[in-house]
N, CA, C and O atoms as CSV, one atom per row, in Angstrom:
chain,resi,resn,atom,element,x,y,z
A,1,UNK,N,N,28.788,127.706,44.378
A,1,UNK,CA,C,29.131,126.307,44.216
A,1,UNK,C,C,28.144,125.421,44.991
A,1,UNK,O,O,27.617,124.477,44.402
A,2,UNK,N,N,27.786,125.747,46.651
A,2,UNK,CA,C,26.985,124.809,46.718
A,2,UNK,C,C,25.329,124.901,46.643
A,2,UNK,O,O,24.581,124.196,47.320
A,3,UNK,N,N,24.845,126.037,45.564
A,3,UNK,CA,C,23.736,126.036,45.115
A,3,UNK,C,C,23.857,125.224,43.833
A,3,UNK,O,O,22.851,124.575,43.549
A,4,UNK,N,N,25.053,125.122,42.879
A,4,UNK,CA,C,25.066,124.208,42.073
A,4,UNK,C,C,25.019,122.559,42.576
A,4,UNK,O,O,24.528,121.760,41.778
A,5,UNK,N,N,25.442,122.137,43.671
A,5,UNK,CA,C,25.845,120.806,43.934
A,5,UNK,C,C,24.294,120.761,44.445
A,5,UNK,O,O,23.670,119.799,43.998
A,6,UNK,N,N,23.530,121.679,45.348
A,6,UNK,CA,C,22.088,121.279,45.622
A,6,UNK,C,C,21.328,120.324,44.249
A,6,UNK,O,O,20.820,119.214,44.089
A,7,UNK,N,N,21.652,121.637,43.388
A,7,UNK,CA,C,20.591,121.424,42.418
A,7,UNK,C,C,21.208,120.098,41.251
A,7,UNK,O,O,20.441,119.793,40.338
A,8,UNK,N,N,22.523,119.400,41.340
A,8,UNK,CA,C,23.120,118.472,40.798
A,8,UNK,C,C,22.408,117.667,41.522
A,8,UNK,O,O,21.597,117.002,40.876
A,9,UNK,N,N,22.440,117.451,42.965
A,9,UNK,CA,C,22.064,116.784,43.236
A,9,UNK,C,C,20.547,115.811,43.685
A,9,UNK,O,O,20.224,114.688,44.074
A,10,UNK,N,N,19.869,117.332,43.259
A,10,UNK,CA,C,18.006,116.898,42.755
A,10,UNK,C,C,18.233,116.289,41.927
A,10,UNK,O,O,18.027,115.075,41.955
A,11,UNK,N,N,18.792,116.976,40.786
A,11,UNK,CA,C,18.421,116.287,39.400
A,11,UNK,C,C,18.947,114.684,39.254
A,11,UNK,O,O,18.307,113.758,38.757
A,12,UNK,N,N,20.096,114.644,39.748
A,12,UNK,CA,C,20.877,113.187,39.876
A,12,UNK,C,C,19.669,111.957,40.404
A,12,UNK,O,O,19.389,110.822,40.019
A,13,UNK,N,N,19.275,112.665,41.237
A,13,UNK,CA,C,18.078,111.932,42.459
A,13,UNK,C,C,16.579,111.818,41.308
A,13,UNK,O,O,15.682,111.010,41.550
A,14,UNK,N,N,16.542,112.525,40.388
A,14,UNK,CA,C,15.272,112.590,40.007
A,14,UNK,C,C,15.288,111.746,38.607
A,14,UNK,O,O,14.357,111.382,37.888
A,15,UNK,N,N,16.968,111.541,38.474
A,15,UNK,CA,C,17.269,110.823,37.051
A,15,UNK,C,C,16.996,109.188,37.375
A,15,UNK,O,O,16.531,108.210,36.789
A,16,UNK,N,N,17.451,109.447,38.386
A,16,UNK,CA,C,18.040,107.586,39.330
A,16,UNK,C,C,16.461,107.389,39.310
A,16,UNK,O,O,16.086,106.303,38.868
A,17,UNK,N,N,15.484,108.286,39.725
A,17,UNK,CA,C,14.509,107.940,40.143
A,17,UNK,C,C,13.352,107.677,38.680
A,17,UNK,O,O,12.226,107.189,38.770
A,18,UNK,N,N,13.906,108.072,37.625
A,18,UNK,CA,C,13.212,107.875,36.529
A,18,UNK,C,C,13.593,106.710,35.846
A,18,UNK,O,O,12.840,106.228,35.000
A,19,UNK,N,N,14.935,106.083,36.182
A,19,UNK,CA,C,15.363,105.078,35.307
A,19,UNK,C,C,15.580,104.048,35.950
A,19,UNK,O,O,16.367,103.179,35.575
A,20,UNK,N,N,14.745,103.996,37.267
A,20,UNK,CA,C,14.880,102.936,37.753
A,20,UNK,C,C,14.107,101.878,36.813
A,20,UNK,O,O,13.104,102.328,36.261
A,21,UNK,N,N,14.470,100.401,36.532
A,21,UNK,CA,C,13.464,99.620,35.980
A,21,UNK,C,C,12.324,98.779,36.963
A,21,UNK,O,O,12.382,98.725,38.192
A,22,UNK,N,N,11.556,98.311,36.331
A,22,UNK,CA,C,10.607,97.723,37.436
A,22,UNK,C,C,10.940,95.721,36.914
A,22,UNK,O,O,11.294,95.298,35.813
A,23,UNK,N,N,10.723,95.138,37.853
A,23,UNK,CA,C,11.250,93.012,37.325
A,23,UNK,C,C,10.316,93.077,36.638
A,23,UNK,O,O,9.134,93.284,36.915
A,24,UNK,N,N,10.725,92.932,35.875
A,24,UNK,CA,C,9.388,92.022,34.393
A,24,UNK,C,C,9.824,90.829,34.669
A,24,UNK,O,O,10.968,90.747,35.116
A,25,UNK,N,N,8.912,89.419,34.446
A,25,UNK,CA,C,8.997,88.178,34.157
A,25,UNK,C,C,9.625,88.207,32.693
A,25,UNK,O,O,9.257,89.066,31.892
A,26,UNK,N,N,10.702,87.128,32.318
A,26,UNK,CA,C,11.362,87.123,31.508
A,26,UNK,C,C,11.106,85.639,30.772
A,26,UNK,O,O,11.902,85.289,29.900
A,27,UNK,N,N,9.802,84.635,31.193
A,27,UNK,CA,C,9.512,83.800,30.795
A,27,UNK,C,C,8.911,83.744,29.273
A,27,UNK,O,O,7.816,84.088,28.828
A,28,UNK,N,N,9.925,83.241,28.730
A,28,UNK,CA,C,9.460,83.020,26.643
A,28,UNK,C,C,8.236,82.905,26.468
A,28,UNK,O,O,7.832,83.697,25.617
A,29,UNK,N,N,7.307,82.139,26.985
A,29,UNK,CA,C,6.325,82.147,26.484
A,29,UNK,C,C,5.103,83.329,27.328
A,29,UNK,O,O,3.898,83.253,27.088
A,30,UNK,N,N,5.510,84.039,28.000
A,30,UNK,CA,C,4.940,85.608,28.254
A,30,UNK,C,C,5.186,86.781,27.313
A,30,UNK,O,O,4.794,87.924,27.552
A,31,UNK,N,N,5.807,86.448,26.317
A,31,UNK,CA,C,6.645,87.794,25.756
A,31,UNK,C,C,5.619,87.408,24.271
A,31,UNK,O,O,5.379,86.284,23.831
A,32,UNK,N,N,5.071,88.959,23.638
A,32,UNK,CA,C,4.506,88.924,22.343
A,32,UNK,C,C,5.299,89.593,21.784
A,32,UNK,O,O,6.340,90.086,22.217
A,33,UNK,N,N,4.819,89.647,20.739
A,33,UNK,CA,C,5.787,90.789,19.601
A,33,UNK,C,C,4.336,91.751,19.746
A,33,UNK,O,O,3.218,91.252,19.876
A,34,UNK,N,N,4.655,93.434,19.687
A,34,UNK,CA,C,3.867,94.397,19.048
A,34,UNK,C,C,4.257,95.398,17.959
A,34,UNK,O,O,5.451,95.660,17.814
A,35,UNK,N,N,3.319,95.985,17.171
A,35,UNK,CA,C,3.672,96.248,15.901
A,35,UNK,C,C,2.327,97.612,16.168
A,35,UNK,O,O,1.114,97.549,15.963
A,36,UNK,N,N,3.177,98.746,16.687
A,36,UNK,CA,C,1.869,100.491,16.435
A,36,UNK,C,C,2.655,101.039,15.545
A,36,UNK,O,O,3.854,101.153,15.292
A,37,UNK,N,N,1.160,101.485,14.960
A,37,UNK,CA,C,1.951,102.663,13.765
A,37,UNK,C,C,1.101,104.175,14.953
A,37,UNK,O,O,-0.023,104.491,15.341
A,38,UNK,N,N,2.544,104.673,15.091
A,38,UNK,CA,C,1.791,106.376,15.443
A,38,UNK,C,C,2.123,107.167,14.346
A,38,UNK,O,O,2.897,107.003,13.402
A,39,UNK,N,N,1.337,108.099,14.691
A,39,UNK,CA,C,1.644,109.822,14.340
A,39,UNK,C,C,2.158,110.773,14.831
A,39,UNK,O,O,1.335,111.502,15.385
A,40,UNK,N,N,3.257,111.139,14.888
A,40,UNK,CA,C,3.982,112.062,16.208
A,40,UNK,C,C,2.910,113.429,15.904
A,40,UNK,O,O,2.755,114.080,14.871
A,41,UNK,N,N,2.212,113.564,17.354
A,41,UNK,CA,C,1.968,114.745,17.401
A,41,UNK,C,C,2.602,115.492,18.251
A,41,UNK,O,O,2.925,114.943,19.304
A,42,UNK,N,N,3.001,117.088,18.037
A,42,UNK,CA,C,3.826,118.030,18.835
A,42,UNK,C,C,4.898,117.391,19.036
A,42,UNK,O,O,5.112,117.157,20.226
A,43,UNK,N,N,6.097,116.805,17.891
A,43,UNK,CA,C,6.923,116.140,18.291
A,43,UNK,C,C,7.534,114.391,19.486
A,43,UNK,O,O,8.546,113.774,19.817
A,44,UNK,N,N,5.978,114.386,19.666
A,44,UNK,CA,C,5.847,113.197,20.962
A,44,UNK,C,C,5.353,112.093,20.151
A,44,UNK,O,O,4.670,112.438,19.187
A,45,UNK,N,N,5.510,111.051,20.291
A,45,UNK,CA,C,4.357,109.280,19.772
A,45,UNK,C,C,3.506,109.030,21.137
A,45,UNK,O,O,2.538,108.281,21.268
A,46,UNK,N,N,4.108,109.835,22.094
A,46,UNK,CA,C,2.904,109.713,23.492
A,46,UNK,C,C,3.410,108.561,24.449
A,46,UNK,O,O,2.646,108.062,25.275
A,47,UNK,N,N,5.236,107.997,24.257
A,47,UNK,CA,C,5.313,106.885,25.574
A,47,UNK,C,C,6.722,106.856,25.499
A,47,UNK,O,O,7.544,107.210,24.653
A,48,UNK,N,N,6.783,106.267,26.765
A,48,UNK,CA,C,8.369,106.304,27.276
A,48,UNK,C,C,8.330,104.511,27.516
A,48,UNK,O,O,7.382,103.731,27.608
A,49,UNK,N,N,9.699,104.327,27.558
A,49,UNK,CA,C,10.123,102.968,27.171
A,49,UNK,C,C,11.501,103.062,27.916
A,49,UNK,O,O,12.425,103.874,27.887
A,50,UNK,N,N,11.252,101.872,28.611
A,50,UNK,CA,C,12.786,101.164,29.234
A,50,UNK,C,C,13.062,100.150,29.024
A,50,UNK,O,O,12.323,99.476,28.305
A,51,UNK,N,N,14.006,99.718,29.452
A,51,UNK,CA,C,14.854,98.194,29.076
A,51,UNK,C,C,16.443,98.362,28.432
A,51,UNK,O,O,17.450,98.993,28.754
A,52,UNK,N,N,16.112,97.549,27.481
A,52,UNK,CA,C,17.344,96.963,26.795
A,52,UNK,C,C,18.649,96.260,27.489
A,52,UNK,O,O,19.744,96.041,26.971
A,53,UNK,N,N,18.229,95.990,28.738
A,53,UNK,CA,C,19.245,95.548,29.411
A,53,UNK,C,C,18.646,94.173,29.870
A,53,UNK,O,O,17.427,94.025,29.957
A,54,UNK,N,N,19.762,92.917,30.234
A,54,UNK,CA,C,19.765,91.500,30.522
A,54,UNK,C,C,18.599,91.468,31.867
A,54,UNK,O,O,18.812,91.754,33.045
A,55,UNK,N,N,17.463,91.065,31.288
A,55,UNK,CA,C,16.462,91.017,32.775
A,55,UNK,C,C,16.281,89.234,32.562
A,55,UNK,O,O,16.023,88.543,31.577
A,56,UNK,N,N,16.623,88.849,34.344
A,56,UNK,CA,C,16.862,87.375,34.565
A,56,UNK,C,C,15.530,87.427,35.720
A,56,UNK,O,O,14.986,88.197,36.512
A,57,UNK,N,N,15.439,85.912,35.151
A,57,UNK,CA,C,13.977,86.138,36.510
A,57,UNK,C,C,14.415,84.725,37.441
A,57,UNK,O,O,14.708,83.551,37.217
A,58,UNK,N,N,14.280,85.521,38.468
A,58,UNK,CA,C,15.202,84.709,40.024
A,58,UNK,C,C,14.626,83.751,40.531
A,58,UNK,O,O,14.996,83.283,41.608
A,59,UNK,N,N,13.494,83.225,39.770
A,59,UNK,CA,C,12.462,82.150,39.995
A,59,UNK,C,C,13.227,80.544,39.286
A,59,UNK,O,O,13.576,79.476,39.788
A,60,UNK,N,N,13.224,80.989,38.209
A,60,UNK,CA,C,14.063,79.679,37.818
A,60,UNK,C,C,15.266,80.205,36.816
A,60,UNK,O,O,15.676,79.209,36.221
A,61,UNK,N,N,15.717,80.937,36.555
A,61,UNK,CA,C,16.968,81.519,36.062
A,61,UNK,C,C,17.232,81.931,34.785
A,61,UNK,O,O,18.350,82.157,34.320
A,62,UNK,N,N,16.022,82.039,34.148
A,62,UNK,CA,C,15.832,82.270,32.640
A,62,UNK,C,C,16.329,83.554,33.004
A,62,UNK,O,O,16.533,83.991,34.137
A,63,UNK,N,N,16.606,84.452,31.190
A,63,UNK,CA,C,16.868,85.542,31.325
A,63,UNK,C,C,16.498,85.641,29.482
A,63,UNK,O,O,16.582,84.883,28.516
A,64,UNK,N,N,15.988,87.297,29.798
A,64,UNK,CA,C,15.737,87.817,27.968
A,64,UNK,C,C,16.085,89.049,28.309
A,64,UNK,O,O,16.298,89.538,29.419
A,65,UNK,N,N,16.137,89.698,26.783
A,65,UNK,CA,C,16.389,91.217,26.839
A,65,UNK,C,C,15.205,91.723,26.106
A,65,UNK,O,O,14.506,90.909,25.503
A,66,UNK,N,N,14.900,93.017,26.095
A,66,UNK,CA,C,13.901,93.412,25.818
A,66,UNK,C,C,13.924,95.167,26.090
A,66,UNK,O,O,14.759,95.971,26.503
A,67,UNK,N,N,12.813,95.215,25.708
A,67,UNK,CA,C,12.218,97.106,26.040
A,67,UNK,C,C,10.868,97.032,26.568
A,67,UNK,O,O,10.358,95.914,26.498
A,68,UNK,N,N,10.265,97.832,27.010
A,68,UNK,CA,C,8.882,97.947,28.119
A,68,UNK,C,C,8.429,99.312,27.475
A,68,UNK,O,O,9.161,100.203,27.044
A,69,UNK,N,N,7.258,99.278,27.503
A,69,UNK,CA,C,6.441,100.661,27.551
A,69,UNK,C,C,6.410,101.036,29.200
A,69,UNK,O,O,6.029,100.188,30.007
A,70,UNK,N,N,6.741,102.060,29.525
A,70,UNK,CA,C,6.854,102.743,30.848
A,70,UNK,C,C,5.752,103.751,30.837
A,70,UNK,O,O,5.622,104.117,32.005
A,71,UNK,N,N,5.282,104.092,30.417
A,71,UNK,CA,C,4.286,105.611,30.299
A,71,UNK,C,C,3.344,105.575,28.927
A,71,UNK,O,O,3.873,105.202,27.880
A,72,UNK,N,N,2.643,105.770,28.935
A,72,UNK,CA,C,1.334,106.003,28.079
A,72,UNK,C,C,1.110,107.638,28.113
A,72,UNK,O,O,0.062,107.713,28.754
A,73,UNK,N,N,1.471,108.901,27.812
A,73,UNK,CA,C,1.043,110.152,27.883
A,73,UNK,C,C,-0.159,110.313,27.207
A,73,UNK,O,O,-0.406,110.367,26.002
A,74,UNK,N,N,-1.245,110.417,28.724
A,74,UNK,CA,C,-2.920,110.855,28.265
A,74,UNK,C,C,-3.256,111.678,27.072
A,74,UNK,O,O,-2.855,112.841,27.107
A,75,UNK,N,N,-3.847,111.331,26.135
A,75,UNK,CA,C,-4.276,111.779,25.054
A,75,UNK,C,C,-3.426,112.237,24.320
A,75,UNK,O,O,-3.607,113.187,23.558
A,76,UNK,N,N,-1.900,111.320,24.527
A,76,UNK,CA,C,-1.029,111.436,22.858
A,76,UNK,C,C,-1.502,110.125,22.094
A,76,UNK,O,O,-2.404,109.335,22.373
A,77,UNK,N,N,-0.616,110.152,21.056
A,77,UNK,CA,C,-0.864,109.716,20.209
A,77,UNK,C,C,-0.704,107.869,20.334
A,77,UNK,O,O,-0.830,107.097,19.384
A,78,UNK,N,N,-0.456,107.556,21.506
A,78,UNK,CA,C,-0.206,105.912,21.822
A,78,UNK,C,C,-1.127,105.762,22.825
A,78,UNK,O,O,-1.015,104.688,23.416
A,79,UNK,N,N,-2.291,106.722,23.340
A,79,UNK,CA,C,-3.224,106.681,24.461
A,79,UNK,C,C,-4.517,106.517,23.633
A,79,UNK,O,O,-5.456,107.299,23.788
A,80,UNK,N,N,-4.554,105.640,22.878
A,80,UNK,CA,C,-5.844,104.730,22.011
A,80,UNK,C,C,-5.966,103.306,22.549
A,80,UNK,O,O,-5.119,102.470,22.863
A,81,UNK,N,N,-7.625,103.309,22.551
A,81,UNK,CA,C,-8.114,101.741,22.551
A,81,UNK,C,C,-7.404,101.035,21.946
A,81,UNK,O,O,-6.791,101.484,20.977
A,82,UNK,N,N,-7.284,99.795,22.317
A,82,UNK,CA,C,-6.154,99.012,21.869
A,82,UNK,C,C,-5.131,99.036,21.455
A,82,UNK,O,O,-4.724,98.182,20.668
A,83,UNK,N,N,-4.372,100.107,21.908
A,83,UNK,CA,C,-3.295,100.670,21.217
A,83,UNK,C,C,-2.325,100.230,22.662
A,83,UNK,O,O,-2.818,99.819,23.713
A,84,UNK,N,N,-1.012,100.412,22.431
A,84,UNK,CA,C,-0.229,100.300,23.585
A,84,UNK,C,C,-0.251,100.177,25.168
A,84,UNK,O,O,-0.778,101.158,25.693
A,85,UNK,N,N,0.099,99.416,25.863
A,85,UNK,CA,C,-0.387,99.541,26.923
A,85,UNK,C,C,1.068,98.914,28.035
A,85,UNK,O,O,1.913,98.032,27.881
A,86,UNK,N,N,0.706,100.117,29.371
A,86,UNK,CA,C,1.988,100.042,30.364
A,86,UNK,C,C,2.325,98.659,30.466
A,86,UNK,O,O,1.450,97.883,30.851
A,87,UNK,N,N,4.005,98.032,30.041
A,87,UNK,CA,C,4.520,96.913,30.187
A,87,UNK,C,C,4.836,96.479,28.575
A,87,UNK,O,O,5.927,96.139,28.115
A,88,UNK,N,N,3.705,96.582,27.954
A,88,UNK,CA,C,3.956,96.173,26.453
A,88,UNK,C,C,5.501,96.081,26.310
A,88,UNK,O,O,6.004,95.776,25.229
């Protein structure tokens, strides 16, 4: 039992630690629209993405919702020139 609760409790620690979000500015006229076409290779498009939750920016009190590119994976298929980039 408490080799299971060790190892619950890495992983718990390593989840918290992956989904933490980072403050994006939530100001309207910072925000674009993007539009990639990938190719899944080996099952991957090559990026991880967070959000979807109410991000308010504590500067003057606006707030939007949204998603973020979090990760770019080197030489998948979203790790092209002009192609996606961390924050998008």
């Amino acid at each position: 039992a408490l080799k299971y609760q060790k190892k619950f409790t890495e992983y718990s620690e390593r989840i918290d630690s992956l989904t933490q979000t980072v403050a994006f500015s939530c100001k309207e006229d910072q925000t674009t629209n993007v539009t990639a076409v990938l190719l899944r290779e080996g099952g991957s498009l090559g990026f991880n993405i967070v959000g979807g939750r109410l991000c308010t920016d504590d500067n003057d009190g606006s707030s939007n919702e949204g998603i973020f590119v979090s990760k770019i994976v080197e030489k998948g298929p979203a790790d092209k020139d002009g192609g996606l980039q961390i924050h998008d």
